[in-house]
N, CA and C atoms as a LAMMPS dump frame, in Angstrom:
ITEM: TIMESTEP
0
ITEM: NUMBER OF ATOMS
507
ITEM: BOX BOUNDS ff ff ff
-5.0000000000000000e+02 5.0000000000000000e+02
-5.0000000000000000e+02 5.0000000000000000e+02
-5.0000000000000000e+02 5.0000000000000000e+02
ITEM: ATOMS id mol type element x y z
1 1 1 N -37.398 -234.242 -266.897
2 1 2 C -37.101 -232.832 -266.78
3 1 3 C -35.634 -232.686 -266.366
4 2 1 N -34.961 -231.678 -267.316
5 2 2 C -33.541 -231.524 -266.813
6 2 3 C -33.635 -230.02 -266.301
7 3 1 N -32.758 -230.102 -264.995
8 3 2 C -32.571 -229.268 -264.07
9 3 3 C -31.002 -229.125 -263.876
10 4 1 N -29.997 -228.129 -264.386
11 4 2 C -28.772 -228.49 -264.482
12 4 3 C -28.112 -228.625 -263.187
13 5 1 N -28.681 -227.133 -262.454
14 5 2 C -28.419 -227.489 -260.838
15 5 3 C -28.532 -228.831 -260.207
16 6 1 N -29.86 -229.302 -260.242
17 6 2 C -29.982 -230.173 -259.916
18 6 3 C -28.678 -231.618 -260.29
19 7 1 N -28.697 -231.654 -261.534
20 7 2 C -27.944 -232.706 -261.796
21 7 3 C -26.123 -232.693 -261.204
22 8 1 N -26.048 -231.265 -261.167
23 8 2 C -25.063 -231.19 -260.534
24 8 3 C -24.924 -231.94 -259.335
25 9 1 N -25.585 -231.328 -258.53
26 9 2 C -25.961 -232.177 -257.063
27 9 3 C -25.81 -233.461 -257.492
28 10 1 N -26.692 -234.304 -258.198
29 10 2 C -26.911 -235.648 -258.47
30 10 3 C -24.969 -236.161 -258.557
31 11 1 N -24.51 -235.527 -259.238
32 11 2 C -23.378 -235.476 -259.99
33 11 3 C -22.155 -235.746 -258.413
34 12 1 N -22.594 -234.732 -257.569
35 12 2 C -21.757 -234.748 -256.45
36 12 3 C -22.14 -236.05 -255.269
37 13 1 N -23.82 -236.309 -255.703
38 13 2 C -23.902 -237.426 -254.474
39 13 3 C -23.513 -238.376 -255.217
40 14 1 N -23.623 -238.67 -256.677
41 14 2 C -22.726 -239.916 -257.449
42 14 3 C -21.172 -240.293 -257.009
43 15 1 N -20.714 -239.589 -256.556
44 15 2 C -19.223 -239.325 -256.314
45 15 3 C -18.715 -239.788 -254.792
46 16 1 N -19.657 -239.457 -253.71
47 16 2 C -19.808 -239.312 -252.713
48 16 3 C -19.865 -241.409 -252.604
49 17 1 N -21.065 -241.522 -253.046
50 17 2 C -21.496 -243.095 -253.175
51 17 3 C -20.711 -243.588 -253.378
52 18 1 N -20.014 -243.522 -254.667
53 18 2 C -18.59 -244.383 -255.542
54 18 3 C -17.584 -244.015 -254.431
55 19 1 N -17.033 -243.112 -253.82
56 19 2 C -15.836 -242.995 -252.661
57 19 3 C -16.389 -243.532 -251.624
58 20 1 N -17.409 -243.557 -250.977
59 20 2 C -17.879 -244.296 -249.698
60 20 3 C -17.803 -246.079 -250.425
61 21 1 N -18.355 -246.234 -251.359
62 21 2 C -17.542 -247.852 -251.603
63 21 3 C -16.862 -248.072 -251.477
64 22 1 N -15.769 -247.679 -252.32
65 22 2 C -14.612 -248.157 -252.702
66 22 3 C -13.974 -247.873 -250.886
67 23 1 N -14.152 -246.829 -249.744
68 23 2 C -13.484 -247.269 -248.487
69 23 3 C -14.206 -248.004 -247.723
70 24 1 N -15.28 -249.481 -248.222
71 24 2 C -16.177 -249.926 -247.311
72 24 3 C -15.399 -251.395 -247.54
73 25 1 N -15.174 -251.276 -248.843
74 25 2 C -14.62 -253.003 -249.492
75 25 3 C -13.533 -253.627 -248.637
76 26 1 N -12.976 -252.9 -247.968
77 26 2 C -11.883 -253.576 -247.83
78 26 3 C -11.842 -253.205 -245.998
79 27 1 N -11.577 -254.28 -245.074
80 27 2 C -11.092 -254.473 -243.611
81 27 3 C -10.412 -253.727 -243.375
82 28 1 N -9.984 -252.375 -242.556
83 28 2 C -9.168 -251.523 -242.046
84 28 3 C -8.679 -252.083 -241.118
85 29 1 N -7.737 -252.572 -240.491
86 29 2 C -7.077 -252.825 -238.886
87 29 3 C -7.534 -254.061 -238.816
88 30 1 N -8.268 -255.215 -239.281
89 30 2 C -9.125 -256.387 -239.124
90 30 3 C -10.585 -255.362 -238.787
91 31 1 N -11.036 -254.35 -238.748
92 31 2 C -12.1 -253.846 -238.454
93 31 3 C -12.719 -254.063 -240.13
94 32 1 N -14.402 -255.183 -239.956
95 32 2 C -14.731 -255.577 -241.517
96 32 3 C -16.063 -254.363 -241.255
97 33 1 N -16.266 -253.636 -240.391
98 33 2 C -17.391 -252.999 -239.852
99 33 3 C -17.241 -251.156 -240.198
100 34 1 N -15.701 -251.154 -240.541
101 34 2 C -15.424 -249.52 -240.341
102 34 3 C -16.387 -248.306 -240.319
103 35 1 N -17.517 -248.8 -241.098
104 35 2 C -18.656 -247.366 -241.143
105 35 3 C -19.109 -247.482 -240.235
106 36 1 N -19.509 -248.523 -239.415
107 36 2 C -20.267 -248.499 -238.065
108 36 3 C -19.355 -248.355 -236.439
109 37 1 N -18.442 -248.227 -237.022
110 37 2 C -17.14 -247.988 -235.429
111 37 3 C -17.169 -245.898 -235.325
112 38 1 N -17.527 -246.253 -234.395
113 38 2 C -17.789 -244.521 -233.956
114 38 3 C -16.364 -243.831 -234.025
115 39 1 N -15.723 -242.991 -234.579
116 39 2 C -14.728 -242.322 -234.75
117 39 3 C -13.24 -242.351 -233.604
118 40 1 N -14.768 -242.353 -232.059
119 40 2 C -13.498 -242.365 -231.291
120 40 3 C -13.158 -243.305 -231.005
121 41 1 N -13.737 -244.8 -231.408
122 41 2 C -13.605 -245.708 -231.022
123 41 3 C -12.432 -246.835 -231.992
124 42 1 N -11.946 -246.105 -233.243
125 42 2 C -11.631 -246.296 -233.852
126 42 3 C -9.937 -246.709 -233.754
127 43 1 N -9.308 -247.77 -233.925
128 43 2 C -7.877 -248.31 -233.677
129 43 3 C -7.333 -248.151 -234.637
130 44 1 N -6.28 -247.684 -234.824
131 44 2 C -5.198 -247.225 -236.16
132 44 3 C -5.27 -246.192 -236.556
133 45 1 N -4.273 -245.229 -237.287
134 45 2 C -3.832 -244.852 -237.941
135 45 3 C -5.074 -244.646 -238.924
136 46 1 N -4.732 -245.704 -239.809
137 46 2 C -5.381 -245.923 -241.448
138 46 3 C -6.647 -246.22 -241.262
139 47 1 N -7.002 -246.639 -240.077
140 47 2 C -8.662 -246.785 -239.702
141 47 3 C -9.244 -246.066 -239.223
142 48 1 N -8.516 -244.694 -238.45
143 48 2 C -9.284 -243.293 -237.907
144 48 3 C -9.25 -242.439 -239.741
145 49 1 N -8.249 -242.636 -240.335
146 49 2 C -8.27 -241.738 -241.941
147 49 3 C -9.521 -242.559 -242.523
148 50 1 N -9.967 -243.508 -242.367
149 50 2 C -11.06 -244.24 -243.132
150 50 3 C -12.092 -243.808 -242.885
151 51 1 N -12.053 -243.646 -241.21
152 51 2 C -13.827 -243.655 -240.827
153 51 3 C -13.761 -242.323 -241.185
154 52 1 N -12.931 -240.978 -241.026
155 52 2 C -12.573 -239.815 -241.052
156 52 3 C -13.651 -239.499 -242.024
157 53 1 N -12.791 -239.983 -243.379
158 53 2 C -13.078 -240.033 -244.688
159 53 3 C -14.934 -240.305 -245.06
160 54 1 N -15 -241.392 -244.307
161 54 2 C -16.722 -241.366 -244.648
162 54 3 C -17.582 -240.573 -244.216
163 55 1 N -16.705 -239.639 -243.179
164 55 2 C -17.688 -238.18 -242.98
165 55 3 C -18.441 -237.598 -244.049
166 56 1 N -17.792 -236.958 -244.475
167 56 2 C -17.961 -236.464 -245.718
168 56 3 C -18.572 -237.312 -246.967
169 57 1 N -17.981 -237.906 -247.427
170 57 2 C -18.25 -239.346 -248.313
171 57 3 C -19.381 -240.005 -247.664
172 58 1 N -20.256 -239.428 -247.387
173 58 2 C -21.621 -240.485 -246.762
174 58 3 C -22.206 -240.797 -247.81
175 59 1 N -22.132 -242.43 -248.285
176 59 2 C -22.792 -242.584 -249.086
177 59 3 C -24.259 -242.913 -248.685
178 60 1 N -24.867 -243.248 -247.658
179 60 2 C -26.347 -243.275 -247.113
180 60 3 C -26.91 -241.539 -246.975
181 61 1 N -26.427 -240.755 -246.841
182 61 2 C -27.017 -239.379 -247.249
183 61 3 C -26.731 -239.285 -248.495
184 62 1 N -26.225 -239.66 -249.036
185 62 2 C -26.156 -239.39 -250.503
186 62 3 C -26.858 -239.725 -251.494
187 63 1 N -27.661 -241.289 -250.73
188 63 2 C -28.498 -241.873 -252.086
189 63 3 C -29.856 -240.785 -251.087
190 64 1 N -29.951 -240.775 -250.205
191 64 2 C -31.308 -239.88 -249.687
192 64 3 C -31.261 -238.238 -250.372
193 65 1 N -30.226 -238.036 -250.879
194 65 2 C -30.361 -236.844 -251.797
195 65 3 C -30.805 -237.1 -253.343
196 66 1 N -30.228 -238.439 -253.713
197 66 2 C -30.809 -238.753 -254.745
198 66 3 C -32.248 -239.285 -255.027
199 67 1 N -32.81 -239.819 -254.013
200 67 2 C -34.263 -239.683 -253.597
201 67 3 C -35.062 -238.384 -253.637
202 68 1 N -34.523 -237.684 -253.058
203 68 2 C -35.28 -236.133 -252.42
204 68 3 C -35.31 -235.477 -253.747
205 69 1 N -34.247 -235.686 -254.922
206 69 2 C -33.871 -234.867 -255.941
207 69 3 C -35.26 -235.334 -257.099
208 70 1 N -34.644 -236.883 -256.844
209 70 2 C -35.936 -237.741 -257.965
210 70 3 C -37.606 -237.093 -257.723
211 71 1 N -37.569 -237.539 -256.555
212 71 2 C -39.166 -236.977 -255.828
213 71 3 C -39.311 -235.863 -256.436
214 72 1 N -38.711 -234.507 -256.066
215 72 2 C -39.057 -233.068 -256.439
216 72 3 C -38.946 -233.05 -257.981
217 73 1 N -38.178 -233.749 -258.53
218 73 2 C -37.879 -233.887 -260.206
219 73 3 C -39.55 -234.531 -260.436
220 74 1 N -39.771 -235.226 -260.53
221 74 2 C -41.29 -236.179 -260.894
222 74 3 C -41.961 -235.466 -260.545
223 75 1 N -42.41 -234.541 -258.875
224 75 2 C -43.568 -233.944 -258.947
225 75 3 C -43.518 -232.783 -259.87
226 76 1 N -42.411 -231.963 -260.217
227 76 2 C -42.446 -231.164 -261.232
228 76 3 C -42.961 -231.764 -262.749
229 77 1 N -42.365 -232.799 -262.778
230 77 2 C -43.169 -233.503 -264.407
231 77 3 C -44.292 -233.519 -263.967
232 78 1 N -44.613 -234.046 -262.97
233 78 2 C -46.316 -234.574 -262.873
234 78 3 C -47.655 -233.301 -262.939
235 79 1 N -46.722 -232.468 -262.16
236 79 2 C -47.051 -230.813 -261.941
237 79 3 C -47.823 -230.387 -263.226
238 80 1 N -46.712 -230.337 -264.368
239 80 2 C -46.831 -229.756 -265.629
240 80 3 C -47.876 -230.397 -266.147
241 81 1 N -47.946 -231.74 -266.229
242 81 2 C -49.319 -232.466 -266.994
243 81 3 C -50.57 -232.038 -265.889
244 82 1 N -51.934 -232.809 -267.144
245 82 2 C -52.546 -232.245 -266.71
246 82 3 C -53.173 -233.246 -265.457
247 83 1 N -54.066 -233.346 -264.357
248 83 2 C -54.172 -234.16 -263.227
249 83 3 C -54.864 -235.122 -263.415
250 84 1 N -55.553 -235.907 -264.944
251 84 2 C -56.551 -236.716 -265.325
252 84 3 C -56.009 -238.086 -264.482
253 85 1 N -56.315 -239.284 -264.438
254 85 2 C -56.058 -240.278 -263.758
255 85 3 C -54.855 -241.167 -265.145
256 86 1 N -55.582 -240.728 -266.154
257 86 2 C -55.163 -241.023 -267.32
258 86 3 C -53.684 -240.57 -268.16
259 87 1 N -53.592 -239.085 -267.326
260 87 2 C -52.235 -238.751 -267.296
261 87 3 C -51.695 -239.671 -266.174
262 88 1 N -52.208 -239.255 -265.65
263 88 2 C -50.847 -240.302 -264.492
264 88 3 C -50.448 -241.767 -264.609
265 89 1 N -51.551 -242.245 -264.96
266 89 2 C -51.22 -243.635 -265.493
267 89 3 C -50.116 -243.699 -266.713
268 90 1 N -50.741 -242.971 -267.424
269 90 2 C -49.357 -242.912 -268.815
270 90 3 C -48.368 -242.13 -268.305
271 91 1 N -47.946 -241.919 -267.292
272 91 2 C -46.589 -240.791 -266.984
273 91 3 C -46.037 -242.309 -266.751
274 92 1 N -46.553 -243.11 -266.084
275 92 2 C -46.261 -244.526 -264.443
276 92 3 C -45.62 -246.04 -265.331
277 93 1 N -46.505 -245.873 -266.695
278 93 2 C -46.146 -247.085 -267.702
279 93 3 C -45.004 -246.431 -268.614
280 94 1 N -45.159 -244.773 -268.817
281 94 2 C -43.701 -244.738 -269.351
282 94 3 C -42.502 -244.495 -268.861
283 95 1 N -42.774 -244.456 -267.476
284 95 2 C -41.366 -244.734 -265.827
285 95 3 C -41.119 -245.684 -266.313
286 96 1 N -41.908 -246.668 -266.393
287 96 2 C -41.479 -248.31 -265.855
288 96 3 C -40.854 -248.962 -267.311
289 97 1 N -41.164 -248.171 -268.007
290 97 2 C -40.478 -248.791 -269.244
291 97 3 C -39.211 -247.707 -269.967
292 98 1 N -38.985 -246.716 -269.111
293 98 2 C -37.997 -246.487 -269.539
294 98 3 C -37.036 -246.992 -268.529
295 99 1 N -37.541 -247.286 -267.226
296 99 2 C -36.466 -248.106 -266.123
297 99 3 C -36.163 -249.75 -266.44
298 100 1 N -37.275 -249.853 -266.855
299 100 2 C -36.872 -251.862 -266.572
300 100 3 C -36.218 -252.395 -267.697
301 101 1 N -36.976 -252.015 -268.653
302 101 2 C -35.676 -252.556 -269.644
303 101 3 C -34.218 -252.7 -269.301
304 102 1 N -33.485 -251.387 -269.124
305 102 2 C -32.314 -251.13 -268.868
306 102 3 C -31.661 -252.287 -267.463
307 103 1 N -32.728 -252.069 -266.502
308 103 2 C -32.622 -253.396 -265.811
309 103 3 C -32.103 -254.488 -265.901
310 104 1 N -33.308 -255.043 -266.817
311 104 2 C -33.522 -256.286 -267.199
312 104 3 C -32.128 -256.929 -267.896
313 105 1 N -31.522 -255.96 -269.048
314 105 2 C -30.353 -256.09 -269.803
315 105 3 C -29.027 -255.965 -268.568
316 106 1 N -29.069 -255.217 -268.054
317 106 2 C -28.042 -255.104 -266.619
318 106 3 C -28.195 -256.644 -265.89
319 107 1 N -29.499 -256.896 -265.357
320 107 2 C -29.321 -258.153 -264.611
321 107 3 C -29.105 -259.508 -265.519
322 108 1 N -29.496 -259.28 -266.457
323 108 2 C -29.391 -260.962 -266.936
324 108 3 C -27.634 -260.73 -267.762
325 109 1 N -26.768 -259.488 -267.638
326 109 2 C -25.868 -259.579 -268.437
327 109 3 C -24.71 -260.005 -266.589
328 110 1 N -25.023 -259.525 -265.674
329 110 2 C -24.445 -259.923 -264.34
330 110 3 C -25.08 -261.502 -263.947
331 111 1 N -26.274 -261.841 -264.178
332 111 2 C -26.558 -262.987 -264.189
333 111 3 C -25.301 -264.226 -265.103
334 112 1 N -24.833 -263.499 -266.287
335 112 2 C -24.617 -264.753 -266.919
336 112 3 C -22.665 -264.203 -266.961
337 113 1 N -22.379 -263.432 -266.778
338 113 2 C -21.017 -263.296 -266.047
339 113 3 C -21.191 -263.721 -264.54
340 114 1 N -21.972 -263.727 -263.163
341 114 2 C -21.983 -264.68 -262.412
342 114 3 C -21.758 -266.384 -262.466
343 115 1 N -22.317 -266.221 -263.632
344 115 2 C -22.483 -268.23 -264.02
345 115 3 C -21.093 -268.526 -265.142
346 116 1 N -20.914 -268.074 -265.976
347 116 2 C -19.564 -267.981 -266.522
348 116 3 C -18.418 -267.286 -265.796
349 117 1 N -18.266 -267.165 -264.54
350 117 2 C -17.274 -266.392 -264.446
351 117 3 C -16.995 -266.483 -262.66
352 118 1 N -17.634 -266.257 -262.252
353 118 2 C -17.478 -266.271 -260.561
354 118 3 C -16.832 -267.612 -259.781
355 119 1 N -16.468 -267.784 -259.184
356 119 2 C -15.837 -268.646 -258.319
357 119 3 C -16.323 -268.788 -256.622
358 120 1 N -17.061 -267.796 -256.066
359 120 2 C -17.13 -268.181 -254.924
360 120 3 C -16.736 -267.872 -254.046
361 121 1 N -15.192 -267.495 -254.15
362 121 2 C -14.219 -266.927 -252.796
363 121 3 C -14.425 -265.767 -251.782
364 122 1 N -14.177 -265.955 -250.274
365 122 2 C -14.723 -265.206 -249.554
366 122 3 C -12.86 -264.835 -249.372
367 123 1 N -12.73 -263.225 -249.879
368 123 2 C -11.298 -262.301 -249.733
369 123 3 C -11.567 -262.308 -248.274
370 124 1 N -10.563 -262.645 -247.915
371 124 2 C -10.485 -262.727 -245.993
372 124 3 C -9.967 -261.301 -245.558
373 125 1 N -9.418 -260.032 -246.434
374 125 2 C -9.226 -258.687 -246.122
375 125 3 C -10.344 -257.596 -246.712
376 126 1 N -11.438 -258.297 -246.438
377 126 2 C -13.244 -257.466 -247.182
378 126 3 C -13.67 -257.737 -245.996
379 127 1 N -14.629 -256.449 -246.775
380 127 2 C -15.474 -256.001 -245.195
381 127 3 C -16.487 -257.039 -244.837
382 128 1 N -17.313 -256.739 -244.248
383 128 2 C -18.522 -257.988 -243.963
384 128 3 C -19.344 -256.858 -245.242
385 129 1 N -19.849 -256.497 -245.651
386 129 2 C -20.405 -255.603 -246.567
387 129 3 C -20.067 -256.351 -248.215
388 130 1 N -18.997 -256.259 -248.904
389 130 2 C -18.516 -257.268 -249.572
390 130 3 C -18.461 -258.834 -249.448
391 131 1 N -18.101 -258.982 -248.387
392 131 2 C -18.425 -260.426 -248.445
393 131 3 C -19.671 -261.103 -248.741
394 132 1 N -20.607 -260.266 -248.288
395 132 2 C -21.876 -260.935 -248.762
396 132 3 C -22.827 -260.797 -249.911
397 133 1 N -21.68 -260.135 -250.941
398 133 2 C -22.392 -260.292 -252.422
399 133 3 C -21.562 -261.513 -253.072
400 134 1 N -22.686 -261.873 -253.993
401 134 2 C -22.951 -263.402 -254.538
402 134 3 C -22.404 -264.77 -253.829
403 135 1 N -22.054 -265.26 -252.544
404 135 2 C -21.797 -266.204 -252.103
405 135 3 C -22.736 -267.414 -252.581
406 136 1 N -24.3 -266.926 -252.686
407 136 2 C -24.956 -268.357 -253.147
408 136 3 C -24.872 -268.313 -254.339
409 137 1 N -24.87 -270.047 -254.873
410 137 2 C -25.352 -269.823 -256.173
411 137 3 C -26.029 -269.357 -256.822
412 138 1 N -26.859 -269.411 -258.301
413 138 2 C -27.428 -268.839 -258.578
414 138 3 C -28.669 -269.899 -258.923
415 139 1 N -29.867 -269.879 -258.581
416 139 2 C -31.009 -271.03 -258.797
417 139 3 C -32.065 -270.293 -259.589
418 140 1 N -33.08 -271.035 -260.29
419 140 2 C -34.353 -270.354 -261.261
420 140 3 C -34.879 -269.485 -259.637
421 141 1 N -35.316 -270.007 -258.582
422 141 2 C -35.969 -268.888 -258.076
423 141 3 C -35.622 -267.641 -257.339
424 142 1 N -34.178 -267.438 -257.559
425 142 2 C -33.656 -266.376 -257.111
426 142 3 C -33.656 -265.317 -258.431
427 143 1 N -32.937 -265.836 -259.698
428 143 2 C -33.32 -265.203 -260.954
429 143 3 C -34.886 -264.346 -261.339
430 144 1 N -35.635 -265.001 -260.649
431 144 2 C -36.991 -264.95 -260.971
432 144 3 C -37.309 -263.782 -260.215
433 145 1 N -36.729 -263.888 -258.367
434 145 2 C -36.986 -263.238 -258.284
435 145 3 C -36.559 -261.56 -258.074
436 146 1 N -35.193 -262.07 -258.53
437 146 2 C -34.42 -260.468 -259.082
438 146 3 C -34.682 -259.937 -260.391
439 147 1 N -35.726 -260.919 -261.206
440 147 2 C -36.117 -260.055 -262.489
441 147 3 C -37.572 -259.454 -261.783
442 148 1 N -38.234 -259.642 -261.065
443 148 2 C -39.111 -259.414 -260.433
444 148 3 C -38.894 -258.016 -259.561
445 149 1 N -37.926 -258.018 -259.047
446 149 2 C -36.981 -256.995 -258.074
447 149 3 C -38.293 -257.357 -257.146
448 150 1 N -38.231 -258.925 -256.562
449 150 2 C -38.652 -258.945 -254.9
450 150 3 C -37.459 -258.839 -253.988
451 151 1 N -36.507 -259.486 -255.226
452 151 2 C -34.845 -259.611 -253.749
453 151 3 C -34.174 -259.053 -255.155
454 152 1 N -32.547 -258.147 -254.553
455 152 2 C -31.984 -257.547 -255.55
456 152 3 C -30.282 -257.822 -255.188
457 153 1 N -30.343 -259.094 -254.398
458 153 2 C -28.774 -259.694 -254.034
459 153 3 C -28.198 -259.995 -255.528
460 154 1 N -28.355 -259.896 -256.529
461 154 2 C -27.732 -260.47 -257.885
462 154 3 C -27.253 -258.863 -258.412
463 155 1 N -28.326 -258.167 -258.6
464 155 2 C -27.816 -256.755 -258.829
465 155 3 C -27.612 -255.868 -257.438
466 156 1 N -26.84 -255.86 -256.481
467 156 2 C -26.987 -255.183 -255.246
468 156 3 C -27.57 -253.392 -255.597
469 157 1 N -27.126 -252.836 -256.643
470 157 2 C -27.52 -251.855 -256.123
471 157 3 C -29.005 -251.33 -256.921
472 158 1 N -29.698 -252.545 -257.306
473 158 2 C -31.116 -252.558 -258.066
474 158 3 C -31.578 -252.363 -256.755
475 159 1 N -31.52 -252.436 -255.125
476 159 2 C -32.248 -251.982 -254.409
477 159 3 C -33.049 -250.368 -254.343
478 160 1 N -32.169 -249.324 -255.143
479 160 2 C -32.648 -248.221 -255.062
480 160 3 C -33.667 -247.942 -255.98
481 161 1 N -33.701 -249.307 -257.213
482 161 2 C -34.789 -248.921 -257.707
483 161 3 C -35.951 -249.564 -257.573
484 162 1 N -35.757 -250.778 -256.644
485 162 2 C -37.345 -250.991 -256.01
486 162 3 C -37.858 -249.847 -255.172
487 163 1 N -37.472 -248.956 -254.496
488 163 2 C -37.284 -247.816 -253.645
489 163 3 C -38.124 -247.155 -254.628
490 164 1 N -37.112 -246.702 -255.738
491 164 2 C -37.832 -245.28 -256.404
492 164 3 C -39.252 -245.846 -257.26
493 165 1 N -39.333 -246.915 -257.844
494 165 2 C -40.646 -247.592 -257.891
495 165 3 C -41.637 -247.406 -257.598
496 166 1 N -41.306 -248.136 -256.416
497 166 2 C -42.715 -247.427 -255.198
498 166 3 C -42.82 -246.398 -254.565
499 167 1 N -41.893 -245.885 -254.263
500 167 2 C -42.077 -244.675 -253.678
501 167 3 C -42.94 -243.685 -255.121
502 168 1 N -42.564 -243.974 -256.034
503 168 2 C -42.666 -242.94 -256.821
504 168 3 C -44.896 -242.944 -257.425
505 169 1 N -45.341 -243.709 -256.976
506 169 2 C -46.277 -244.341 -257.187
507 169 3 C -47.55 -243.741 -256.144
């Protein structure tokens, strides 16, 4: 169901997310923690404009709007059909297959640019947040179990859709 309002919103917490990254990646002052240093506690210049900045730019309220939006979006689809067990089941198998595919092609195409392409290096001016995507290698049972989405360290931000998954269920 398209809701233009709605997507708008979607549109603004998309924005919100992508600017709260891009000021998380990188160590302010040697501070690798900046979202979690309380404002007043904050040393520098360029590290009070940072934390400043993620006021607004909250990207953790932002994906909870994109939750709240999804939720009210689905119970309106679900709304419209009719309440058989049989509808709902066919609403649930055609979620999951219009989500996982797209997945699936996303992770195994970061899977194999990880293995052709990565090196390893820990940037000594990244946050602790960055630093801890892909440091391990990559082994069959980690693959397995990010095609699985039990762990989603290969695609970091496939976490929101084990989230909407189940939640949505």
């Amino acid at each position: 169901m398209f809701i233009t309002r709605l997507e708008s919103l979607r549109g603004i917490a998309a924005l919100m997310v992508a600017v709260s990254h891009c000021l998380i990646v990188f160590a302010v002052n040697q501070n690798e923690m900046i979202w979690a240093t309380p404002l007043q506690e904050t040393q520098g210049t360029q590290a009070f404009i940072t934390r400043l900045l993620l006021i607004p730019f909250n990207g953790g309220a932002a994906v909870t709007v994109f939750f709240v939006l999804s939720g009210y979006v689905l119970g309106l689809s679900l709304d419209r059909k009719s309440k058989s067990l049989g509808t709902c089941f066919a609403f649930y198998v055609k979620r999951l297959f219009r989500i996982y595919p797209a997945y699936l092609v996303c992770l195994t195409l970061i899977i194999f640019s990880i293995a052709c392409f990565h090196t390893y290096t820990v940037y000594p001016d990244t946050s602790v947040w960055f630093k801890e995507w892909y440091q391990n290698p990559i082994t069959i049972d980690n693959v397995l179990a990010n095609y699985t989405l039990f762990e989603t360290n290969l695609n970091q931000v496939a976490w929101t859709l084990k989230v909407e998954l189940v939640m949505s269920v």
